[in-house]
C-alpha angles and dihedrals in degrees: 000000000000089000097258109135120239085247094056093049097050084046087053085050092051093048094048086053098037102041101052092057100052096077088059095041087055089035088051096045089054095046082045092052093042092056102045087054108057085044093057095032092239093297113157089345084144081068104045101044096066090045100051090037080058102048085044087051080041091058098030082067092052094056095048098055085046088062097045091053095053093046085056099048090053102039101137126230130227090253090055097053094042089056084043083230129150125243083239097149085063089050089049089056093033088058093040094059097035092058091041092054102046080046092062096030089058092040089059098044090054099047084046087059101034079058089036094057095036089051091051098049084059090047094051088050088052092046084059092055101048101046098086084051095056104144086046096117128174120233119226111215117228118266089214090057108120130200082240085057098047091043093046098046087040098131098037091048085051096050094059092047076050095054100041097053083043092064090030087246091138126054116184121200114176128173097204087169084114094056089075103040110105098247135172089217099293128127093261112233132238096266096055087045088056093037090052087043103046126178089024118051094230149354123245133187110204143173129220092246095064098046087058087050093058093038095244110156128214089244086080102053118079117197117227138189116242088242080071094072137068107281091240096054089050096055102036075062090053097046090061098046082096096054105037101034135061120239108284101017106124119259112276090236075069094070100033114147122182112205122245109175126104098240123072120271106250109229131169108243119248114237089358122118120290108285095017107147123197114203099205113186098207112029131163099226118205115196125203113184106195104031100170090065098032104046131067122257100206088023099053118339103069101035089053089055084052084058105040090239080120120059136162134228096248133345099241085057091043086044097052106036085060085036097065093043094055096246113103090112082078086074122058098179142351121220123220096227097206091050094053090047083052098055096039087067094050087053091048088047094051094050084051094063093046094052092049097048088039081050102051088041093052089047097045091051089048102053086040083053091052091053087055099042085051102047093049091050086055087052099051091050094034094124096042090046083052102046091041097056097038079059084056113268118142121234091246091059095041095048089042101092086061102032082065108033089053082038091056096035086060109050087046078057090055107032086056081049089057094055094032109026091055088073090057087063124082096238140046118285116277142191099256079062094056093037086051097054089044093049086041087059101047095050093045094040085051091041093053092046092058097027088063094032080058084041091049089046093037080054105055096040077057092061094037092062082037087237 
Protein backbone atom coordinates (compact mmCIF):
# COMPACT_ATOMS: atom_id res chain seq x y z
CA UNK A 1 0.00 0.00 0.00
CA UNK A 2 2.84 2.47 0.44
CA UNK A 3 3.79 1.90 -3.28
CA UNK A 4 7.01 -0.64 -2.61
CA UNK A 5 6.77 -3.58 -4.99
CA UNK A 6 6.57 -6.85 -3.75
CA UNK A 7 10.44 -7.36 -5.47
CA UNK A 8 11.87 -4.64 -3.72
CA UNK A 9 10.52 -5.76 -0.44
CA UNK A 10 11.77 -9.54 -0.68
CA UNK A 11 15.32 -7.81 -1.92
CA UNK A 12 15.18 -5.62 1.31
CA UNK A 13 14.56 -9.17 3.27
CA UNK A 14 17.63 -10.79 1.58
CA UNK A 15 19.69 -8.07 2.32
CA UNK A 16 18.58 -7.94 6.15
CA UNK A 17 19.49 -11.68 6.27
CA UNK A 18 22.44 -11.53 4.05
CA UNK A 19 24.19 -8.15 5.26
CA UNK A 20 24.42 -8.76 9.09
CA UNK A 21 26.41 -12.02 8.57
CA UNK A 22 28.99 -10.84 6.42
CA UNK A 23 31.06 -9.05 9.20
CA UNK A 24 31.36 -12.59 11.05
CA UNK A 25 31.98 -14.55 7.86
CA UNK A 26 35.15 -11.94 7.11
CA UNK A 27 35.81 -11.81 10.89
CA UNK A 28 35.80 -15.76 10.92
CA UNK A 29 38.08 -16.21 7.66
CA UNK A 30 40.62 -14.02 9.23
CA UNK A 31 40.49 -15.78 12.79
CA UNK A 32 40.56 -18.98 10.61
CA UNK A 33 43.83 -17.69 8.62
CA UNK A 34 45.36 -16.50 11.49
CA UNK A 35 45.11 -19.87 13.15
CA UNK A 36 46.10 -21.88 10.73
CA UNK A 37 49.27 -19.70 10.52
CA UNK A 38 50.83 -19.69 13.78
CA UNK A 39 49.99 -23.93 13.78
CA UNK A 40 51.79 -24.49 10.75
CA UNK A 41 54.36 -21.74 11.35
CA UNK A 42 53.39 -19.96 8.21
CA UNK A 43 54.48 -22.87 6.02
CA UNK A 44 52.77 -22.89 2.60
CA UNK A 45 50.13 -20.28 3.98
CA UNK A 46 50.28 -18.80 0.30
CA UNK A 47 48.80 -21.74 -0.37
CA UNK A 48 46.22 -22.06 2.28
CA UNK A 49 44.76 -18.60 2.31
CA UNK A 50 43.17 -18.80 -1.40
CA UNK A 51 41.88 -22.19 -0.65
CA UNK A 52 40.12 -21.50 2.56
CA UNK A 53 38.89 -17.73 1.06
CA UNK A 54 37.26 -20.20 -1.74
CA UNK A 55 35.64 -22.71 0.32
CA UNK A 56 34.25 -19.33 2.75
CA UNK A 57 32.91 -17.61 -0.79
CA UNK A 58 31.85 -21.30 -1.37
CA UNK A 59 29.92 -21.29 1.52
CA UNK A 60 28.86 -17.18 1.55
CA UNK A 61 26.83 -18.22 -1.68
CA UNK A 62 25.09 -21.11 0.20
CA UNK A 63 23.92 -19.19 2.48
CA UNK A 64 22.70 -16.91 0.30
CA UNK A 65 20.78 -19.07 -1.60
CA UNK A 66 19.61 -20.43 1.69
CA UNK A 67 18.36 -17.37 2.36
CA UNK A 68 16.81 -16.77 -0.90
CA UNK A 69 15.03 -19.92 -0.72
CA UNK A 70 13.49 -19.20 2.72
CA UNK A 71 12.38 -15.41 1.66
CA UNK A 72 10.49 -17.17 -1.28
CA UNK A 73 8.76 -19.79 0.66
CA UNK A 74 7.32 -17.04 3.06
CA UNK A 75 6.66 -14.68 1.04
CA UNK A 76 3.04 -13.48 2.42
CA UNK A 77 0.08 -13.03 0.44
CA UNK A 78 -2.38 -10.18 0.38
CA UNK A 79 -4.98 -12.41 2.23
CA UNK A 80 -2.48 -13.05 4.97
CA UNK A 81 -1.72 -9.75 5.65
CA UNK A 82 -5.19 -8.67 5.46
CA UNK A 83 -6.16 -11.42 8.35
CA UNK A 84 -3.15 -10.24 9.94
CA UNK A 85 -2.35 -13.97 10.19
CA UNK A 86 1.22 -15.75 10.21
CA UNK A 87 2.48 -18.23 7.56
CA UNK A 88 2.81 -20.73 10.79
CA UNK A 89 2.11 -23.99 8.90
CA UNK A 90 5.64 -23.11 6.81
CA UNK A 91 7.29 -22.57 10.02
CA UNK A 92 5.84 -25.99 11.31
CA UNK A 93 7.47 -27.74 8.34
CA UNK A 94 10.34 -25.42 8.29
CA UNK A 95 11.05 -26.48 11.99
CA UNK A 96 10.25 -30.08 11.34
CA UNK A 97 13.01 -30.49 8.53
CA UNK A 98 15.43 -28.33 9.95
CA UNK A 99 15.54 -30.50 13.36
CA UNK A 100 15.42 -33.66 11.47
CA UNK A 101 18.12 -32.77 9.60
CA UNK A 102 20.70 -31.37 12.42
CA UNK A 103 19.51 -34.68 14.21
CA UNK A 104 20.79 -36.64 11.75
CA UNK A 105 23.41 -34.48 10.91
CA UNK A 106 24.63 -34.69 14.53
CA UNK A 107 23.71 -39.17 14.71
CA UNK A 108 26.26 -39.73 11.61
CA UNK A 109 29.00 -37.52 12.81
CA UNK A 110 29.06 -39.20 15.71
CA UNK A 111 29.01 -43.06 14.25
CA UNK A 112 31.76 -41.70 11.79
CA UNK A 113 33.82 -40.86 14.93
CA UNK A 114 32.81 -43.74 17.22
CA UNK A 115 34.51 -46.00 13.73
CA UNK A 116 36.90 -43.48 13.37
CA UNK A 117 38.32 -43.87 17.15
CA UNK A 118 37.91 -47.57 17.29
CA UNK A 119 39.64 -47.81 14.26
CA UNK A 120 42.49 -45.68 15.63
CA UNK A 121 42.99 -47.44 18.72
CA UNK A 122 43.75 -50.75 16.19
CA UNK A 123 46.03 -48.64 14.08
CA UNK A 124 47.98 -47.47 16.91
CA UNK A 125 48.29 -50.91 17.91
CA UNK A 126 49.48 -51.69 14.45
CA UNK A 127 51.99 -48.51 14.44
CA UNK A 128 53.49 -50.14 17.36
CA UNK A 129 54.03 -53.42 15.40
CA UNK A 130 55.38 -52.32 12.76
CA UNK A 131 58.11 -49.78 14.33
CA UNK A 132 60.70 -52.09 14.86
CA UNK A 133 60.14 -52.95 11.54
CA UNK A 134 60.61 -49.80 10.32
CA UNK A 135 62.50 -50.43 6.60
CA UNK A 136 59.75 -53.26 5.98
CA UNK A 137 57.97 -51.41 2.67
CA UNK A 138 54.97 -52.90 0.17
CA UNK A 139 55.49 -52.95 -3.62
CA UNK A 140 52.57 -51.70 -5.97
CA UNK A 141 52.43 -53.70 -9.17
CA UNK A 142 52.20 -51.91 -12.21
CA UNK A 143 48.67 -51.29 -13.68
CA UNK A 144 50.22 -51.61 -17.31
CA UNK A 145 51.60 -55.25 -16.39
CA UNK A 146 50.04 -57.77 -18.87
CA UNK A 147 49.62 -61.69 -18.58
CA UNK A 148 52.00 -61.61 -22.07
CA UNK A 149 54.70 -59.60 -19.78
CA UNK A 150 54.60 -61.72 -16.99
CA UNK A 151 54.63 -64.83 -19.29
CA UNK A 152 57.20 -63.56 -21.31
CA UNK A 153 59.73 -62.28 -18.28
CA UNK A 154 58.81 -65.45 -16.46
CA UNK A 155 62.38 -66.64 -15.55
CA UNK A 156 63.79 -63.54 -14.90
CA UNK A 157 60.70 -62.52 -12.61
CA UNK A 158 61.32 -65.80 -10.86
CA UNK A 159 64.64 -65.32 -10.37
CA UNK A 160 64.16 -61.98 -8.26
CA UNK A 161 61.40 -63.59 -6.13
CA UNK A 162 64.57 -66.41 -5.96
CA UNK A 163 67.07 -64.02 -4.76
CA UNK A 164 65.00 -62.14 -2.36
CA UNK A 165 63.64 -65.50 -0.16
CA UNK A 166 67.40 -66.63 -0.51
CA UNK A 167 68.63 -63.65 1.54
CA UNK A 168 64.95 -63.61 3.77
CA UNK A 169 64.24 -60.20 2.17
CA UNK A 170 60.40 -61.18 1.54
CA UNK A 171 57.91 -62.45 4.20
CA UNK A 172 54.46 -63.45 2.95
CA UNK A 173 51.53 -63.66 5.30
CA UNK A 174 47.96 -64.50 3.48
CA UNK A 175 44.47 -65.29 5.21
CA UNK A 176 42.86 -67.39 2.10
CA UNK A 177 40.01 -68.45 4.55
CA UNK A 178 37.81 -66.32 2.20
CA UNK A 179 38.66 -68.02 -0.48
CA UNK A 180 36.43 -70.83 0.66
CA UNK A 181 33.59 -69.15 1.92
CA UNK A 182 30.44 -69.50 -0.76
CA UNK A 183 30.17 -65.74 -1.82
CA UNK A 184 27.90 -63.53 -4.84
CA UNK A 185 30.67 -61.45 -5.30
CA UNK A 186 30.69 -59.71 -1.83
CA UNK A 187 33.81 -59.40 0.82
CA UNK A 188 32.52 -62.46 3.05
CA UNK A 189 32.18 -61.54 6.69
CA UNK A 190 33.70 -62.94 9.79
CA UNK A 191 31.09 -65.13 10.54
CA UNK A 192 31.12 -66.98 7.09
CA UNK A 193 35.25 -67.11 7.43
CA UNK A 194 34.80 -68.81 10.68
CA UNK A 195 31.58 -70.93 9.38
CA UNK A 196 33.83 -72.26 6.00
CA UNK A 197 36.64 -72.78 8.31
CA UNK A 198 35.23 -74.36 10.91
CA UNK A 199 36.91 -75.50 13.80
CA UNK A 200 39.84 -72.70 13.10
CA UNK A 201 38.87 -69.46 12.60
CA UNK A 202 40.91 -69.07 9.41
CA UNK A 203 43.02 -70.28 7.39
CA UNK A 204 47.15 -68.43 6.75
CA UNK A 205 49.92 -69.13 4.33
CA UNK A 206 53.06 -67.99 5.70
CA UNK A 207 56.80 -68.01 5.09
CA UNK A 208 59.71 -68.47 7.65
CA UNK A 209 60.84 -65.11 7.14
CA UNK A 210 57.86 -63.55 8.45
CA UNK A 211 57.49 -65.54 11.43
CA UNK A 212 60.86 -64.41 12.40
CA UNK A 213 59.60 -60.70 11.65
CA UNK A 214 56.80 -60.94 14.10
CA UNK A 215 58.98 -63.06 16.67
CA UNK A 216 56.73 -66.34 16.46
CA UNK A 217 58.91 -69.53 17.49
CA UNK A 218 58.67 -72.66 16.29
CA UNK A 219 57.58 -73.87 19.92
CA UNK A 220 54.26 -72.61 19.09
CA UNK A 221 53.58 -74.27 16.01
CA UNK A 222 52.40 -78.03 16.13
CA UNK A 223 52.60 -79.78 13.26
CA UNK A 224 49.30 -81.99 12.16
CA UNK A 225 48.44 -84.53 9.62
CA UNK A 226 45.54 -83.45 7.01
CA UNK A 227 43.46 -86.28 8.32
CA UNK A 228 43.32 -83.76 11.57
CA UNK A 229 41.42 -81.67 10.18
CA UNK A 230 37.35 -81.53 8.83
CA UNK A 231 37.22 -83.52 5.17
CA UNK A 232 35.91 -80.24 3.33
CA UNK A 233 38.57 -78.07 4.44
CA UNK A 234 40.95 -80.56 3.31
CA UNK A 235 39.96 -80.70 0.53
CA UNK A 236 38.93 -76.97 -0.15
CA UNK A 237 43.28 -76.82 0.60
CA UNK A 238 43.83 -79.55 -2.11
CA UNK A 239 41.71 -78.13 -4.62
CA UNK A 240 43.82 -75.05 -4.70
CA UNK A 241 47.39 -76.82 -4.84
CA UNK A 242 46.87 -76.14 -8.98
CA UNK A 243 46.26 -72.55 -8.71
CA UNK A 244 48.44 -71.46 -6.09
CA UNK A 245 51.60 -73.87 -6.63
CA UNK A 246 53.96 -74.45 -9.34
CA UNK A 247 54.29 -78.11 -10.92
CA UNK A 248 56.30 -80.27 -8.49
CA UNK A 249 56.07 -78.11 -5.19
CA UNK A 250 54.55 -80.49 -2.47
CA UNK A 251 50.69 -80.16 -1.53
CA UNK A 252 50.08 -77.49 0.99
CA UNK A 253 48.27 -80.22 3.44
CA UNK A 254 51.84 -81.17 3.43
CA UNK A 255 52.90 -78.22 5.38
CA UNK A 256 49.59 -77.69 7.77
CA UNK A 257 50.54 -76.01 11.96
CA UNK A 258 48.11 -75.50 14.28
CA UNK A 259 49.14 -72.73 16.93
CA UNK A 260 49.65 -73.56 20.56
CA UNK A 261 50.75 -70.80 22.19
CA UNK A 262 48.62 -68.55 24.54
CA UNK A 263 48.95 -65.17 22.53
CA UNK A 264 47.20 -64.53 19.21
CA UNK A 265 48.87 -65.48 16.00
CA UNK A 266 49.96 -61.79 14.07
CA UNK A 267 48.68 -61.88 10.14
CA UNK A 268 48.48 -59.07 7.39
CA UNK A 269 44.68 -58.60 6.42
CA UNK A 270 43.61 -59.54 3.20
CA UNK A 271 41.95 -56.73 1.22
CA UNK A 272 42.43 -54.41 4.26
CA UNK A 273 44.61 -51.19 4.10
CA UNK A 274 48.54 -51.50 3.77
CA UNK A 275 50.07 -52.61 7.44
CA UNK A 276 46.65 -53.85 8.86
CA UNK A 277 47.45 -56.82 11.26
CA UNK A 278 44.81 -59.35 12.45
CA UNK A 279 45.76 -61.19 15.90
CA UNK A 280 43.58 -64.54 15.42
CA UNK A 281 43.59 -66.81 18.52
CA UNK A 282 42.96 -70.49 16.59
CA UNK A 283 44.36 -70.50 13.08
CA UNK A 284 45.13 -73.28 10.85
CA UNK A 285 48.88 -72.06 9.57
CA UNK A 286 50.09 -73.28 6.32
CA UNK A 287 54.09 -72.86 5.71
CA UNK A 288 55.58 -72.74 2.66
CA UNK A 289 59.28 -72.58 2.84
CA UNK A 290 60.47 -71.54 -0.59
CA UNK A 291 58.21 -69.80 -1.64
CA UNK A 292 59.77 -68.48 -4.57
CA UNK A 293 59.93 -72.16 -6.17
CA UNK A 294 56.76 -73.52 -4.60
CA UNK A 295 54.31 -70.85 -5.13
CA UNK A 296 52.72 -69.50 -8.39
CA UNK A 297 53.79 -66.31 -9.92
CA UNK A 298 50.60 -65.37 -11.78
CA UNK A 299 48.53 -67.76 -9.20
CA UNK A 300 49.92 -66.15 -5.57
CA UNK A 301 52.81 -64.42 -5.62
CA UNK A 302 51.85 -61.28 -7.53
CA UNK A 303 48.53 -60.81 -6.41
CA UNK A 304 49.73 -60.97 -2.96
CA UNK A 305 52.28 -58.07 -3.77
CA UNK A 306 49.37 -56.37 -5.01
CA UNK A 307 48.05 -56.92 -1.40
CA UNK A 308 50.56 -56.38 0.50
CA UNK A 309 50.29 -59.76 1.87
CA UNK A 310 53.58 -59.89 0.49
CA UNK A 311 56.30 -57.36 1.71
CA UNK A 312 59.98 -57.13 1.58
CA UNK A 313 62.69 -56.36 4.21
CA UNK A 314 63.85 -52.66 2.57
CA UNK A 315 63.21 -50.96 -0.90
CA UNK A 316 66.93 -50.64 -2.15
CA UNK A 317 67.09 -54.69 -1.66
CA UNK A 318 63.30 -55.11 -3.42
CA UNK A 319 64.65 -52.37 -6.29
CA UNK A 320 67.98 -54.25 -7.24
CA UNK A 321 67.24 -57.64 -7.08
CA UNK A 322 64.60 -56.82 -9.82
CA UNK A 323 66.99 -54.51 -11.01
CA UNK A 324 69.52 -56.92 -11.98
CA UNK A 325 66.87 -59.32 -13.64
CA UNK A 326 65.47 -56.60 -15.93
CA UNK A 327 62.15 -56.43 -14.39
CA UNK A 328 61.72 -53.51 -12.19
CA UNK A 329 59.23 -52.09 -14.61
CA UNK A 330 57.04 -54.61 -13.01
CA UNK A 331 56.94 -52.13 -9.83
CA UNK A 332 55.71 -48.59 -10.08
CA UNK A 333 56.19 -47.59 -6.33
CA UNK A 334 57.12 -49.23 -2.56
CA UNK A 335 55.41 -48.11 0.43
CA UNK A 336 57.12 -47.60 3.67
CA UNK A 337 54.39 -49.55 5.88
CA UNK A 338 54.98 -47.87 8.87
CA UNK A 339 54.76 -44.94 7.37
CA UNK A 340 51.68 -45.65 5.92
CA UNK A 341 50.34 -47.01 9.47
CA UNK A 342 51.54 -43.84 10.63
CA UNK A 343 49.64 -41.67 8.30
CA UNK A 344 46.77 -43.51 8.36
CA UNK A 345 46.36 -42.40 12.31
CA UNK A 346 46.87 -38.74 11.59
CA UNK A 347 44.01 -39.05 8.95
CA UNK A 348 41.68 -40.99 11.63
CA UNK A 349 42.58 -38.25 14.23
CA UNK A 350 41.85 -35.88 12.32
CA UNK A 351 38.60 -37.23 11.43
CA UNK A 352 38.11 -37.49 15.23
CA UNK A 353 38.31 -33.96 15.73
CA UNK A 354 35.82 -33.19 12.62
CA UNK A 355 33.08 -35.59 13.86
CA UNK A 356 33.18 -34.17 17.21
CA UNK A 357 32.99 -30.22 16.07
CA UNK A 358 30.27 -31.35 13.15
CA UNK A 359 28.59 -33.12 16.26
CA UNK A 360 28.39 -30.37 18.71
CA UNK A 361 27.26 -27.93 15.63
CA UNK A 362 24.66 -30.11 14.59
CA UNK A 363 23.45 -30.45 18.50
CA UNK A 364 23.64 -27.03 19.29
CA UNK A 365 21.39 -26.05 16.01
CA UNK A 366 19.20 -28.48 16.89
CA UNK A 367 18.52 -27.69 20.14
CA UNK A 368 18.50 -23.73 18.88
CA UNK A 369 15.87 -25.13 16.18
CA UNK A 370 13.68 -26.82 19.07
CA UNK A 371 13.46 -23.26 21.07
CA UNK A 372 12.03 -21.72 17.72
CA UNK A 373 9.90 -24.30 16.82
CA UNK A 374 8.53 -24.00 20.50
CA UNK A 375 8.08 -20.64 20.82
CA UNK A 376 6.13 -20.40 17.49
CA UNK A 377 4.01 -23.09 18.46
CA UNK A 378 3.18 -20.79 21.91
CA UNK A 379 2.39 -18.03 19.67
CA UNK A 380 0.13 -19.72 17.53
CA UNK A 381 -1.79 -20.96 20.47
CA UNK A 382 -1.16 -17.87 22.51
CA UNK A 383 -5.00 -17.18 23.12
CA UNK A 384 -5.94 -20.74 23.79
CA UNK A 385 -2.73 -21.09 26.22
CA UNK A 386 -4.18 -17.90 27.86
CA UNK A 387 -7.88 -18.82 28.21
CA UNK A 388 -6.96 -22.39 29.29
CA UNK A 389 -4.69 -21.44 32.24
CA UNK A 390 -6.69 -18.55 33.42
CA UNK A 391 -9.74 -21.87 33.72
CA UNK A 392 -7.36 -23.37 35.75
CA UNK A 393 -4.77 -25.88 33.61
CA UNK A 394 -1.27 -25.94 34.59
CA UNK A 395 1.55 -25.27 31.94
CA UNK A 396 2.80 -28.88 32.30
CA UNK A 397 -0.62 -30.23 31.24
CA UNK A 398 -1.16 -27.64 28.44
CA UNK A 399 2.03 -28.08 27.00
CA UNK A 400 1.60 -32.26 27.54
CA UNK A 401 -0.02 -33.36 23.97
CA UNK A 402 3.37 -31.95 22.33
CA UNK A 403 5.96 -32.71 25.06
CA UNK A 404 4.98 -36.61 24.08
CA UNK A 405 4.22 -36.71 20.66
CA UNK A 406 8.18 -34.73 19.79
CA UNK A 407 9.38 -37.15 22.80
CA UNK A 408 8.11 -40.14 20.99
CA UNK A 409 8.95 -38.90 17.59
CA UNK A 410 12.44 -38.83 18.79
CA UNK A 411 13.11 -41.50 20.05
CA UNK A 412 11.30 -43.29 16.75
CA UNK A 413 14.36 -40.87 14.88
CA UNK A 414 17.05 -42.57 17.03
CA UNK A 415 15.93 -45.98 17.58
CA UNK A 416 15.72 -46.28 13.49
CA UNK A 417 19.76 -44.55 13.86
CA UNK A 418 20.72 -47.37 16.00
CA UNK A 419 19.68 -50.07 13.35
CA UNK A 420 20.67 -47.70 10.16
CA UNK A 421 23.65 -44.93 11.36
CA UNK A 422 25.89 -47.73 12.59
CA UNK A 423 26.60 -48.64 8.86
CA UNK A 424 27.87 -45.06 8.26
CA UNK A 425 30.74 -45.89 10.89
CA UNK A 426 33.73 -47.63 10.05
CA UNK A 427 33.27 -50.35 12.45
CA UNK A 428 30.81 -52.51 13.53
CA UNK A 429 28.15 -51.13 15.75
CA UNK A 430 29.00 -50.91 19.49
CA UNK A 431 27.45 -50.30 22.80
CA UNK A 432 28.73 -46.44 23.43
CA UNK A 433 26.36 -45.92 19.85
CA UNK A 434 23.46 -47.29 21.30
CA UNK A 435 24.19 -45.64 24.86
CA UNK A 436 24.62 -42.42 23.01
CA UNK A 437 20.97 -42.48 20.98
CA UNK A 438 19.44 -43.45 23.83
CA UNK A 439 21.21 -40.53 26.02
CA UNK A 440 20.53 -38.15 22.85
CA UNK A 441 16.67 -38.98 23.33
CA UNK A 442 16.29 -38.53 26.74
CA UNK A 443 18.04 -34.95 26.83
CA UNK A 444 16.23 -33.77 23.95
CA UNK A 445 13.15 -35.32 24.93
CA UNK A 446 13.79 -33.44 28.65
CA UNK A 447 15.04 -30.07 26.80
CA UNK A 448 11.86 -29.82 24.60
CA UNK A 449 9.67 -30.45 27.44
CA UNK A 450 11.10 -27.35 29.44
CA UNK A 451 12.10 -25.34 26.54
CA UNK A 452 7.92 -25.22 25.40
CA UNK A 453 6.60 -25.33 29.18
CA UNK A 454 9.12 -21.63 29.34
CA UNK A 455 7.47 -20.86 25.56
CA UNK A 456 3.94 -21.59 26.92
CA UNK A 457 4.77 -19.28 30.18
CA UNK A 458 7.01 -16.53 27.96
CA UNK A 459 3.59 -16.51 25.91
CA UNK A 460 0.93 -15.68 28.48
CA UNK A 461 2.91 -13.17 30.30
CA UNK A 462 2.88 -11.80 26.60
CA UNK A 463 -0.88 -11.47 26.63
CA UNK A 464 -1.02 -10.50 29.86
CA UNK A 465 1.21 -7.09 29.09
CA UNK A 466 -0.75 -7.17 25.90
CA UNK A 467 2.89 -7.25 23.89
Amino acid sequence: MGGITPYRAQSADMLMNIVPALPVIAGTCIFMIVALGFIHHWNGINLLIPMFLQSALLMTIAYAIACITCVFIMRPHIKDIASRSLPYAKMHCGNGILCASTVALAMISFAIGMGAIAQYDLTIANLEAWKPLSRVVSADVSASTTDAFTEENASRIHASFKELDDDEAMALSMPVGVFFTPSQGEQPTIEQVHAATSPYDDVIICNPAFLSMFNVHGSELRSIDSRDIPSSLSEGIHAYNDLWLTSGASPMEQHLFRWNSSRAFPSLSYGAQTGTITHTTNPLIIVVNDISTSLNLEGFLIPAMSTANLVFANADVLHQAFGRHGVNSLITSTSTIADSVYARTLWLRQTIATCAIAMTVAIIAALLVAAFAARTWSLERQRALFVRHVSGYTFTALTCKRTIVCGLLLIAVTALASFVLPNWSIVDPTRSETLFFLLFAAVGAAFNTLITIHAARSSFREAIHRH
